[in-house]
PDB file of the backbone (N, CA, C, O) and the ligand in Angstrom, with CONECT records:
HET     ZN  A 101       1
ATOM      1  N   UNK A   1       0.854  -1.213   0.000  1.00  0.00           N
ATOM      2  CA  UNK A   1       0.000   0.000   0.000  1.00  0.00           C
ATOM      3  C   UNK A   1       0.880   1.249   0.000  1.00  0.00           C
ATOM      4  O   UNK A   1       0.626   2.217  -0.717  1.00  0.00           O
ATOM      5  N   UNK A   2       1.877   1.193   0.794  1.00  0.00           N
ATOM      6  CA  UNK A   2       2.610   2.398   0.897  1.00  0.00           C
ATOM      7  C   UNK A   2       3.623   2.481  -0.243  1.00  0.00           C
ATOM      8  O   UNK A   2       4.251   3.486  -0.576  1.00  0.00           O
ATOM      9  N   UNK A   3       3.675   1.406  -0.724  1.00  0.00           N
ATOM     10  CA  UNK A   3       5.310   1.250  -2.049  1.00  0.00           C
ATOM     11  C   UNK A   3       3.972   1.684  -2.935  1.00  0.00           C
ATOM     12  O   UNK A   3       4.434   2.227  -3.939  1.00  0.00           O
ATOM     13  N   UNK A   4       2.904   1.687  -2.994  1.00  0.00           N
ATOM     14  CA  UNK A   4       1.972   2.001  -4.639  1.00  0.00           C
ATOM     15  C   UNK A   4       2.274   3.965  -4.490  1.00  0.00           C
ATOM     16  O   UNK A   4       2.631   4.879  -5.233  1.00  0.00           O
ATOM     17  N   UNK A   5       1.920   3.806  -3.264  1.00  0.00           N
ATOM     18  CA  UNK A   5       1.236   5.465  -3.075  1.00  0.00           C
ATOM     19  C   UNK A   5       2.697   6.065  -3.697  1.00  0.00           C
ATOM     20  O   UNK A   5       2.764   6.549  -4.827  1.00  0.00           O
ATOM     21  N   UNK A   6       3.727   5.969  -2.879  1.00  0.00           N
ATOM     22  CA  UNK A   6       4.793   6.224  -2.826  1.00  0.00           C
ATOM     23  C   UNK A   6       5.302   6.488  -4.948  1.00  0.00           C
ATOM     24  O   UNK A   6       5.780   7.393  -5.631  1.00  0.00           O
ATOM     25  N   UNK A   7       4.792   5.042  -5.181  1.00  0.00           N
ATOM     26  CA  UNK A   7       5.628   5.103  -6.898  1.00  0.00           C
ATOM     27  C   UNK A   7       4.210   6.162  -6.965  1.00  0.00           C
ATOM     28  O   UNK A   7       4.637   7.279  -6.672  1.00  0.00           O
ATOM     29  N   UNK A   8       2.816   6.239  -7.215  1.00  0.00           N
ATOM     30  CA  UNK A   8       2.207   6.847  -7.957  1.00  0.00           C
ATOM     31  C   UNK A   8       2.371   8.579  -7.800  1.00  0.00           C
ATOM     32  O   UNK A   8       1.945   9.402  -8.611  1.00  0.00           O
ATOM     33  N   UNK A   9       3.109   8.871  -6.522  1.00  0.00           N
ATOM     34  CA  UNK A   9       3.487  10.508  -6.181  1.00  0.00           C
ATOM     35  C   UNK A   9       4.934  10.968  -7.145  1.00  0.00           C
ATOM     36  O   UNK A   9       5.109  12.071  -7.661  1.00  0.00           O
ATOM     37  N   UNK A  10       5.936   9.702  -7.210  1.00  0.00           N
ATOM     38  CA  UNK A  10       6.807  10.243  -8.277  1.00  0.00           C
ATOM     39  C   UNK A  10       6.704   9.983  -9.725  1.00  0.00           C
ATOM     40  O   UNK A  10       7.604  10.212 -10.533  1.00  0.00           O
ATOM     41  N   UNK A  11       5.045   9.276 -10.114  1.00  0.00           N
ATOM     42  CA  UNK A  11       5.060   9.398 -11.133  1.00  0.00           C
ATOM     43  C   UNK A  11       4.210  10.375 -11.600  1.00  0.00           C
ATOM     44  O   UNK A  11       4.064  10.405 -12.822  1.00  0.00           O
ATOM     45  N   UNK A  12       3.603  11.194 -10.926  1.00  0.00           N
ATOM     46  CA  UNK A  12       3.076  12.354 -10.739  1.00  0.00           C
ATOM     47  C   UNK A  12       3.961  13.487 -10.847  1.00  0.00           C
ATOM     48  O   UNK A  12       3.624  14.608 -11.228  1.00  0.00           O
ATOM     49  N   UNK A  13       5.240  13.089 -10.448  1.00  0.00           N
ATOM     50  CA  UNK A  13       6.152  14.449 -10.322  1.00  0.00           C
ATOM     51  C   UNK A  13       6.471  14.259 -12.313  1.00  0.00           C
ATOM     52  O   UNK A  13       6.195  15.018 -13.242  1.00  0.00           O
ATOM     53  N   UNK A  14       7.052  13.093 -12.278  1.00  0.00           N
ATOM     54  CA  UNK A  14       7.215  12.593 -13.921  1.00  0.00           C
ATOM     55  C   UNK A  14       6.481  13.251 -15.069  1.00  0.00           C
ATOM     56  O   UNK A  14       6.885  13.739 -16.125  1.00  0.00           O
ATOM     57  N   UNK A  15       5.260  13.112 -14.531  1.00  0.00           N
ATOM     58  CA  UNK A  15       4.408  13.762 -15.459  1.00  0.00           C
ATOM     59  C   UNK A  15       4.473  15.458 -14.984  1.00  0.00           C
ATOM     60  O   UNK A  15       3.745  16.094 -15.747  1.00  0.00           O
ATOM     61  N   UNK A  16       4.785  15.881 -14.495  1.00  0.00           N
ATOM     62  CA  UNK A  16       4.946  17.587 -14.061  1.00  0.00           C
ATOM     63  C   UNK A  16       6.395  17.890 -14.863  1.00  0.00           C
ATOM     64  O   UNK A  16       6.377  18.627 -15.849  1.00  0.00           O
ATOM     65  N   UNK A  17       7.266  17.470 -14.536  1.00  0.00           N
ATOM     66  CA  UNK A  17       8.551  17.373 -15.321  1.00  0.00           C
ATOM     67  C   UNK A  17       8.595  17.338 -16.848  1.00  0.00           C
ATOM     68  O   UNK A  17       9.381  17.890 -17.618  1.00  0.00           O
ATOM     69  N   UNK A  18       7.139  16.234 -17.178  1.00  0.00           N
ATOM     70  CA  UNK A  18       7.246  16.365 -18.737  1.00  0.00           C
ATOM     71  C   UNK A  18       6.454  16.996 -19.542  1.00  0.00           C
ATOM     72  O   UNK A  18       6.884  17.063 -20.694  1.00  0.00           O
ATOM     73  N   UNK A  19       5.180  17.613 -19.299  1.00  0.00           N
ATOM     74  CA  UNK A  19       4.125  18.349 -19.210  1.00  0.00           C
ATOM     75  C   UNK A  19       3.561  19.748 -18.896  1.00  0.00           C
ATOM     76  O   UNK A  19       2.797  20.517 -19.478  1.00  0.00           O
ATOM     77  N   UNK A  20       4.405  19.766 -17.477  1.00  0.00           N
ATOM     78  CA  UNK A  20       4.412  20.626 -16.410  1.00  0.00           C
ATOM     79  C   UNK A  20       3.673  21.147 -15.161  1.00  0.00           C
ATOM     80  O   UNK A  20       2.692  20.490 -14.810  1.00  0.00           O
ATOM     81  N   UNK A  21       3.888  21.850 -14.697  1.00  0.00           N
ATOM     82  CA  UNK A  21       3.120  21.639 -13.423  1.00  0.00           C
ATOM     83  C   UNK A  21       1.206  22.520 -13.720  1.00  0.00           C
ATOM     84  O   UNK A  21       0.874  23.435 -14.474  1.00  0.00           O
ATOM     85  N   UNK A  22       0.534  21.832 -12.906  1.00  0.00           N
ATOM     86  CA  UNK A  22      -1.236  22.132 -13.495  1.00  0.00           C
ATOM     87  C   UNK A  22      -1.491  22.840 -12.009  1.00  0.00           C
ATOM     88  O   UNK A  22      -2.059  22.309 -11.055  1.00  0.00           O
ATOM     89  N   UNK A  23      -0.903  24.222 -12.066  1.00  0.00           N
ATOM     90  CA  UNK A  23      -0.951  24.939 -10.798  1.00  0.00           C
ATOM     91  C   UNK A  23      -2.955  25.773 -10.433  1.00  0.00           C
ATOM     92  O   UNK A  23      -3.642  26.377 -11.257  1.00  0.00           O
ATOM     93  N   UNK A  24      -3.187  25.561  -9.473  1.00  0.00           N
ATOM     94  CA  UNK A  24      -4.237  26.213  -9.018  1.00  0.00           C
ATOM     95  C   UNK A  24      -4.651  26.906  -7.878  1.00  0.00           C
ATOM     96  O   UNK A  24      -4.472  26.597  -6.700  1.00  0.00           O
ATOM     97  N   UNK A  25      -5.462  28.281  -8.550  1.00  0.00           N
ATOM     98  CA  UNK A  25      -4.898  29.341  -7.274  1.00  0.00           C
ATOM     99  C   UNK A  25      -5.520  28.913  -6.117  1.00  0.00           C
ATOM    100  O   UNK A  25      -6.683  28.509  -6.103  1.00  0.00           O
ATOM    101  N   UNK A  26      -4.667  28.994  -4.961  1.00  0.00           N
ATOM    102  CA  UNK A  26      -4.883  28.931  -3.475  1.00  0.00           C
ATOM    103  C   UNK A  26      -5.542  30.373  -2.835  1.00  0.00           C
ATOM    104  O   UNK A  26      -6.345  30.649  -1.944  1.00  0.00           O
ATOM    105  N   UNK A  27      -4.836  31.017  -3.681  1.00  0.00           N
ATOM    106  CA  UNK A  27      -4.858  32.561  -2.633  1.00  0.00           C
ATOM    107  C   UNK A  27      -4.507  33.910  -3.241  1.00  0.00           C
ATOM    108  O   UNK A  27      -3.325  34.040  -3.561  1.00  0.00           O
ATOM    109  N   UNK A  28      -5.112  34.675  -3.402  1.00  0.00           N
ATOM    110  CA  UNK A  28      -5.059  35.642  -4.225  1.00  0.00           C
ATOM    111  C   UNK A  28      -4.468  37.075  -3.093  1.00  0.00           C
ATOM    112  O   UNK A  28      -4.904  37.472  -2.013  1.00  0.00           O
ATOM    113  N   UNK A  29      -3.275  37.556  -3.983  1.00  0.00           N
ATOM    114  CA  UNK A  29      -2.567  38.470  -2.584  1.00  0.00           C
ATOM    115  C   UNK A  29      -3.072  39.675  -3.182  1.00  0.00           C
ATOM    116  O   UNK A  29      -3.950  40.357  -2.653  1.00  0.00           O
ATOM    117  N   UNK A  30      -2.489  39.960  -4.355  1.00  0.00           N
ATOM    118  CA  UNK A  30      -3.752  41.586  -4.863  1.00  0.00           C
ATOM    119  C   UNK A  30      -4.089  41.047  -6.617  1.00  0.00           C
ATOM    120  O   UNK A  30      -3.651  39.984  -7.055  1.00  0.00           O
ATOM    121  N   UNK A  31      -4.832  41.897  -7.340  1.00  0.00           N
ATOM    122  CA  UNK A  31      -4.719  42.079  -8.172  1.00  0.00           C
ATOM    123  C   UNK A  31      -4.017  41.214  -9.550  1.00  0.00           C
ATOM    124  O   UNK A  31      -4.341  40.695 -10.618  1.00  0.00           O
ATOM    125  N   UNK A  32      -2.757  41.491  -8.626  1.00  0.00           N
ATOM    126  CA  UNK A  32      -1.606  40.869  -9.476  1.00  0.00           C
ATOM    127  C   UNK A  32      -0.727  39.992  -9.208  1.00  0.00           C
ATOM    128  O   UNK A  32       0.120  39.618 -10.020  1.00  0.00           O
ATOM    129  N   UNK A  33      -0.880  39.411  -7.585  1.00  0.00           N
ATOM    130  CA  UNK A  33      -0.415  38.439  -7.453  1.00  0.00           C
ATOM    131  C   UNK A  33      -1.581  37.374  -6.598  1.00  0.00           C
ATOM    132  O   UNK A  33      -2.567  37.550  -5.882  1.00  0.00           O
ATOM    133  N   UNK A  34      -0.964  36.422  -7.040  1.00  0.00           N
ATOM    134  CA  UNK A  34      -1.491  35.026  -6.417  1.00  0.00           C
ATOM    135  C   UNK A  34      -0.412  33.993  -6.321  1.00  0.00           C
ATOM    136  O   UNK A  34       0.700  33.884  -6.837  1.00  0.00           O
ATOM    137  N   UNK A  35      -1.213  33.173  -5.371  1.00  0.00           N
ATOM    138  CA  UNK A  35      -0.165  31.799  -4.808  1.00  0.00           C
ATOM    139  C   UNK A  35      -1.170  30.806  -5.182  1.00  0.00           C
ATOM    140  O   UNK A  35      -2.358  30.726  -4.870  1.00  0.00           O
ATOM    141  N   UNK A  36      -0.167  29.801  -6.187  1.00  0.00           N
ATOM    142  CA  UNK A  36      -0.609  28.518  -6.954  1.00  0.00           C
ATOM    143  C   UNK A  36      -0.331  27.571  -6.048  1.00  0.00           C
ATOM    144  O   UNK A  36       0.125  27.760  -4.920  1.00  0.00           O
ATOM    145  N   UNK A  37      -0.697  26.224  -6.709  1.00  0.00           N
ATOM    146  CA  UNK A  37      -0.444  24.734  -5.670  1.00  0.00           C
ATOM    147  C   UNK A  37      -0.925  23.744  -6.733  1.00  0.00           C
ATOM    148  O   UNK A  37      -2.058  23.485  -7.138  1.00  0.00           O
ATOM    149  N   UNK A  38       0.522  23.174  -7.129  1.00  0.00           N
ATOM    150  CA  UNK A  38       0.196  22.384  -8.343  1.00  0.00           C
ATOM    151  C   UNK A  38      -0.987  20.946  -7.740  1.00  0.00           C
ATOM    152  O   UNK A  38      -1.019  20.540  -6.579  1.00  0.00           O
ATOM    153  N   UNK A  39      -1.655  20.529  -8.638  1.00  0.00           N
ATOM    154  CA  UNK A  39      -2.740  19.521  -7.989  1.00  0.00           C
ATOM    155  C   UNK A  39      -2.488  18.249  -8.123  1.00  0.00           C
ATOM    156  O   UNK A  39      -3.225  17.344  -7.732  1.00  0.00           O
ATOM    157  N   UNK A  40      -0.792  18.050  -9.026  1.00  0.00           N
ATOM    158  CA  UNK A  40      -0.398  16.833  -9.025  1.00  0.00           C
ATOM    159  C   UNK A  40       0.552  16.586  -7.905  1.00  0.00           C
ATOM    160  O   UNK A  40       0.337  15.766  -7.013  1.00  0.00           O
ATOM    161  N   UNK A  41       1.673  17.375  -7.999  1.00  0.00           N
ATOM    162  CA  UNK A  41       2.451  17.068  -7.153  1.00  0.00           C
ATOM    163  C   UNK A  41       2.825  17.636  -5.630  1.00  0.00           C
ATOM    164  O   UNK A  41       3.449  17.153  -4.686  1.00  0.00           O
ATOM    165  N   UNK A  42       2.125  18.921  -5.861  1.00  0.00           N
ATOM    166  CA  UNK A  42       1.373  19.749  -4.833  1.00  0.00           C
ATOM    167  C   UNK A  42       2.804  20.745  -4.572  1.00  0.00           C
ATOM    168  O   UNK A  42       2.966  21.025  -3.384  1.00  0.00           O
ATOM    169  N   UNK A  43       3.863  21.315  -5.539  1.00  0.00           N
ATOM    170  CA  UNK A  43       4.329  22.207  -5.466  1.00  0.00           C
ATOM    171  C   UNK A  43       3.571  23.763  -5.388  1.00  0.00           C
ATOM    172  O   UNK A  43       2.687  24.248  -6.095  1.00  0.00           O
ATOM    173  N   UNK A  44       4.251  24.265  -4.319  1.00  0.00           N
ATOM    174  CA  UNK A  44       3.619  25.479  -4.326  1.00  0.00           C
ATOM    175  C   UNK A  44       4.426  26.949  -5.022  1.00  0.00           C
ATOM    176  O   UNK A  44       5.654  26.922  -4.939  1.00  0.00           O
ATOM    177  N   UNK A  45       3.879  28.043  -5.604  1.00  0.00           N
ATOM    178  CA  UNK A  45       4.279  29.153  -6.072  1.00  0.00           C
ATOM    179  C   UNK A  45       3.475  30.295  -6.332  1.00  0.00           C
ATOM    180  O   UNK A  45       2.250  30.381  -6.242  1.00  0.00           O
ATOM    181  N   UNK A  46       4.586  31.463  -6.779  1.00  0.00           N
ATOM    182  CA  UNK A  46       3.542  32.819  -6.043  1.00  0.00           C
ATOM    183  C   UNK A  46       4.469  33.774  -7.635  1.00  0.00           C
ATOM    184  O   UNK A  46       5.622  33.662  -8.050  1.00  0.00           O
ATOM    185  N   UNK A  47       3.363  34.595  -8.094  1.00  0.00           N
ATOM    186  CA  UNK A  47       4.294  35.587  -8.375  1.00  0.00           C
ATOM    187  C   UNK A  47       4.386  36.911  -7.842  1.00  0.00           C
ATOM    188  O   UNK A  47       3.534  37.664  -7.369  1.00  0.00           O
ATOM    189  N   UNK A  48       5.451  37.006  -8.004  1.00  0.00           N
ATOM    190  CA  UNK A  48       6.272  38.191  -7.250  1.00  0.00           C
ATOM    191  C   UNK A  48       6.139  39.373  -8.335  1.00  0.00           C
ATOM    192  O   UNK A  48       5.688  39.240  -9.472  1.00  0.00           O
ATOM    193  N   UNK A  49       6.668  40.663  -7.695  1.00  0.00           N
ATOM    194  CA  UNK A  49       5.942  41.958  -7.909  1.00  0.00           C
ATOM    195  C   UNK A  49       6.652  42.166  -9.586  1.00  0.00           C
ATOM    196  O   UNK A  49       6.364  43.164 -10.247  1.00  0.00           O
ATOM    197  N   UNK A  50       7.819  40.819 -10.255  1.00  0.00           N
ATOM    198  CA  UNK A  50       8.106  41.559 -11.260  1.00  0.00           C
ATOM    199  C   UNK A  50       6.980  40.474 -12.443  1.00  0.00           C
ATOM    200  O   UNK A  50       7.139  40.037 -13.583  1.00  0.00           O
ATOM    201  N   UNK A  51       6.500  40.438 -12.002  1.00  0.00           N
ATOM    202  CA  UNK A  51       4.845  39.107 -12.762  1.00  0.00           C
ATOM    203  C   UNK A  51       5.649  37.931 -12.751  1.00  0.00           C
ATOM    204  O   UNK A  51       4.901  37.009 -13.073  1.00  0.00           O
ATOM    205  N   UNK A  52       6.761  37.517 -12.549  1.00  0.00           N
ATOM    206  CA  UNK A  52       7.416  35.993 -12.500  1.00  0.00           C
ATOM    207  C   UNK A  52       6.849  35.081 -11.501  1.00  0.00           C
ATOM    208  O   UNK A  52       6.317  35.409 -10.441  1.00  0.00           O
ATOM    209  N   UNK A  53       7.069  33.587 -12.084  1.00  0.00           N
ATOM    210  CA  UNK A  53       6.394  33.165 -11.410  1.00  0.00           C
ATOM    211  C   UNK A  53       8.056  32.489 -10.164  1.00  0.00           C
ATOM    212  O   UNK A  53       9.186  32.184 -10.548  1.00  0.00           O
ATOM    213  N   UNK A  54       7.549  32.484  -8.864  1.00  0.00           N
ATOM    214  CA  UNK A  54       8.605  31.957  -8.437  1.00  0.00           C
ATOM    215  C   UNK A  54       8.240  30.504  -6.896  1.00  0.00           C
ATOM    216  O   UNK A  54       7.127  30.199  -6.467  1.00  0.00           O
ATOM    217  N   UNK A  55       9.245  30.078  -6.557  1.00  0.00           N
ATOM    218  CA  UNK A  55       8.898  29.087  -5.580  1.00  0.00           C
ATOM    219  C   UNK A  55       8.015  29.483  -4.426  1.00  0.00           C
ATOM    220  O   UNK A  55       8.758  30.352  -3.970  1.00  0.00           O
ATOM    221  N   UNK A  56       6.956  29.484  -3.603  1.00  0.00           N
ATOM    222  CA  UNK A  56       6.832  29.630  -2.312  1.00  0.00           C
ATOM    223  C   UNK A  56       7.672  29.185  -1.425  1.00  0.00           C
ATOM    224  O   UNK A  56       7.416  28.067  -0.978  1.00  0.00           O
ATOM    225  N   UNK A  57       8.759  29.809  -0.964  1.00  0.00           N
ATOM    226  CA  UNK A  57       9.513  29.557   0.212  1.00  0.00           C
ATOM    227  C   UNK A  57       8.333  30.169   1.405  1.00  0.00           C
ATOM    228  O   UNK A  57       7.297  30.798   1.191  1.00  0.00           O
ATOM    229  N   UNK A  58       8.781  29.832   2.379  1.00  0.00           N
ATOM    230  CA  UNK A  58       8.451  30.607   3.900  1.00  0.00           C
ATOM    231  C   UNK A  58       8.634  31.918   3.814  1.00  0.00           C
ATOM    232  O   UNK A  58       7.727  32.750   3.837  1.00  0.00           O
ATOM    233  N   UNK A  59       9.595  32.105   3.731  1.00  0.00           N
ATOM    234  CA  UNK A  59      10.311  33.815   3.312  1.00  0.00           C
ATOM    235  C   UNK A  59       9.124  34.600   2.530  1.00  0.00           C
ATOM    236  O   UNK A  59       8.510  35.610   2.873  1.00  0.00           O
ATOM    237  N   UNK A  60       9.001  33.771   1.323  1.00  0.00           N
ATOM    238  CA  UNK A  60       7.947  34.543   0.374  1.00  0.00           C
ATOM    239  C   UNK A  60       6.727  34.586   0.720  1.00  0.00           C
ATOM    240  O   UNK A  60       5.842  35.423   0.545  1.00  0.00           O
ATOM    241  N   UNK A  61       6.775  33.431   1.318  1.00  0.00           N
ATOM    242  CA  UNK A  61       4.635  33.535   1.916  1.00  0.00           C
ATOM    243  C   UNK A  61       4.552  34.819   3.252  1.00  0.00           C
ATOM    244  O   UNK A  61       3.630  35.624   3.374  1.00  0.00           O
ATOM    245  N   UNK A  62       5.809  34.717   4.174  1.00  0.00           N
ATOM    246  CA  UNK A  62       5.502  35.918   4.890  1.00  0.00           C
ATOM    247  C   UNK A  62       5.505  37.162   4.312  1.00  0.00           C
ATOM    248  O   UNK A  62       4.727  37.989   4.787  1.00  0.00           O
ATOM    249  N   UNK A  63       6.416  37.575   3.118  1.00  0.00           N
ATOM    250  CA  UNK A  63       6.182  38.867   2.256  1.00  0.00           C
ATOM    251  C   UNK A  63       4.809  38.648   1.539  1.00  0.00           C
ATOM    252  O   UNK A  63       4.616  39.716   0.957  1.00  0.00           O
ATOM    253  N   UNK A  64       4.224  38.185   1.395  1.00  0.00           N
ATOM    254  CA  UNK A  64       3.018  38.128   0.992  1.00  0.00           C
ATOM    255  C   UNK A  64       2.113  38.042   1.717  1.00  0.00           C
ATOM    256  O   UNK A  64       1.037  38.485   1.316  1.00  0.00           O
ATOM    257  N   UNK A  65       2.195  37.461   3.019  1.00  0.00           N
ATOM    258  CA  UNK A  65       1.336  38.097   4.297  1.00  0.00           C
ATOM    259  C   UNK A  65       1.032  39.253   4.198  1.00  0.00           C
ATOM    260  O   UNK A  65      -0.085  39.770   4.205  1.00  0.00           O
ATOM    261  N   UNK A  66       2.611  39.955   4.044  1.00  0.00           N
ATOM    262  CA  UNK A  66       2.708  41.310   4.649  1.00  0.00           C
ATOM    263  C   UNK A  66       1.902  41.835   3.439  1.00  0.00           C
ATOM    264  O   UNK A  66       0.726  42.142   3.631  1.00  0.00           O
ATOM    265  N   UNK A  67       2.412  41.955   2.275  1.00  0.00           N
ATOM    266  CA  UNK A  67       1.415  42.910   0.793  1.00  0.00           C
ATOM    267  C   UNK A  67      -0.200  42.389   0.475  1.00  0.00           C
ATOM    268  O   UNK A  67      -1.022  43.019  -0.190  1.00  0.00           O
ATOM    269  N   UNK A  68      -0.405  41.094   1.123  1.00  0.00           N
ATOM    270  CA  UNK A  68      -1.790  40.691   1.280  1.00  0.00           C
ATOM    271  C   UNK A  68      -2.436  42.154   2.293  1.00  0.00           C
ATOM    272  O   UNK A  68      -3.174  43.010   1.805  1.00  0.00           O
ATOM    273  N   UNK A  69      -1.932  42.161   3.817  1.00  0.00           N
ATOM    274  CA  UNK A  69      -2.623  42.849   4.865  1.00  0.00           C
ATOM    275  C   UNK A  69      -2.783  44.049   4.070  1.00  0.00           C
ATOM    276  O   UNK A  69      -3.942  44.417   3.881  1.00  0.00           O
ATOM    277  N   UNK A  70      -1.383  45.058   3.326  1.00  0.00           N
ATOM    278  CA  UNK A  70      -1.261  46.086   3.576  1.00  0.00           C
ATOM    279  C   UNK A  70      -2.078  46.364   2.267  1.00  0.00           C
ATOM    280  O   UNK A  70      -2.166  47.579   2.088  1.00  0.00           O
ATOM    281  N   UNK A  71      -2.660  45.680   1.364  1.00  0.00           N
ATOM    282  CA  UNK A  71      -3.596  45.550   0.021  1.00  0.00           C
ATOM    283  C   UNK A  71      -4.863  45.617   1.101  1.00  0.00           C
ATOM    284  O   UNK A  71      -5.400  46.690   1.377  1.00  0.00           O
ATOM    285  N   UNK A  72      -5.203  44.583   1.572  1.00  0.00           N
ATOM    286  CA  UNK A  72      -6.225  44.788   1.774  1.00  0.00           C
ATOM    287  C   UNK A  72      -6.819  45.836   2.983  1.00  0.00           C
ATOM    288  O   UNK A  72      -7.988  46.206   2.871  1.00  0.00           O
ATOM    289  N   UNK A  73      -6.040  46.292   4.090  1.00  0.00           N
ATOM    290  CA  UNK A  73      -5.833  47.649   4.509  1.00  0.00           C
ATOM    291  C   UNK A  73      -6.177  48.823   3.798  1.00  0.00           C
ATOM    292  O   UNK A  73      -6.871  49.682   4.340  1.00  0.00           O
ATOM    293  N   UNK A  74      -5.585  49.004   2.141  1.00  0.00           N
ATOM    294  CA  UNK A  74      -5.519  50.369   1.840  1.00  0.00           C
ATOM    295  C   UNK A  74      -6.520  50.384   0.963  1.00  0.00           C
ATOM    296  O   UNK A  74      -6.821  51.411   0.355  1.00  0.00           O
ATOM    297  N   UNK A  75      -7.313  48.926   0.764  1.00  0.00           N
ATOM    298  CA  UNK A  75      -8.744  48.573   0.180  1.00  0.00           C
ATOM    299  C   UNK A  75      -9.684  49.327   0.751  1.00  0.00           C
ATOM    300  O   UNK A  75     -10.193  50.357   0.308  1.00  0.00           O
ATOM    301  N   UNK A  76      -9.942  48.632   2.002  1.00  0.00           N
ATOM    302  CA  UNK A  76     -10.830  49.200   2.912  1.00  0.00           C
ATOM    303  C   UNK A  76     -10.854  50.875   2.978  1.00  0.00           C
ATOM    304  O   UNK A  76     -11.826  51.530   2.602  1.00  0.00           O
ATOM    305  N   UNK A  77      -9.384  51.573   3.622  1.00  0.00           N
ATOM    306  CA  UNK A  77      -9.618  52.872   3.439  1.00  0.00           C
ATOM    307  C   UNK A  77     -10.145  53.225   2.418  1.00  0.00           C
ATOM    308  O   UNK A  77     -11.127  53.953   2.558  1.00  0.00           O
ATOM    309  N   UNK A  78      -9.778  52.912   1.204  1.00  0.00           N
ATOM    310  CA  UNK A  78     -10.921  53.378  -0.046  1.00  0.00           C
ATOM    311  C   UNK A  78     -12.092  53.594  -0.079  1.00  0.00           C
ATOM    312  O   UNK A  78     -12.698  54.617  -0.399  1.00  0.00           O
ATOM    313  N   UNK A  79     -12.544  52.349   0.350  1.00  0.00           N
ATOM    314  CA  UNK A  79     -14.151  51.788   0.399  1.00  0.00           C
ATOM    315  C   UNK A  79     -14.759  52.985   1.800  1.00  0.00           C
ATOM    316  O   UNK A  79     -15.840  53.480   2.120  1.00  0.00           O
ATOM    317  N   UNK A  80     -13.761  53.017   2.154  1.00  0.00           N
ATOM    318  CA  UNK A  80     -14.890  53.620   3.734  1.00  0.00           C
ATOM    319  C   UNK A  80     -15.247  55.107   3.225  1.00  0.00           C
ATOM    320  O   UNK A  80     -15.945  55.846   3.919  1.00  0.00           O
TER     321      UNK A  80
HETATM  322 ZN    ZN A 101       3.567  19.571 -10.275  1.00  0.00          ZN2+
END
């Protein structure tokens, strides 16, 4: 059971490698950025402020905390 799961997750990566990754948005930070999460192999990524797409590290999801809050912060002042 665990040797199937195990081969069918790297043949999942196989097919991302040859195909590529079938990313879907998780989370939308403004406008112009969002954070993907591929649905095969479950890599995650975000693009960053120059439209590239790049890895979700830790690092990057907390800068995107931060431009998520301060987006949706200077939303609200608008709206009010
Ligand atoms: Zn993938």
């Amino acid at each position: 059971m665990n040797n199937s799961s195990k081969s069918s997750f790297s043949l999942l990566s196989i097919v991302c490698q040859t195909i590529g990754h079938k990313y879907v948005e998780t989370r939308k930070i403004t406008n112009h950025i969002s954070e993907y999460k591929c649905s095969h192999c479950g890599r995650e990524v975000t693009e960053n402020s120059a439209g590239k797409i790049e890895l979700l590290t830790k690092k990057v999801k907390e800068i995107n905390n931060n431009v998520a809050d301060f987006f949706e912060r200077k939303k609200r002042k608008v709206t009010a």
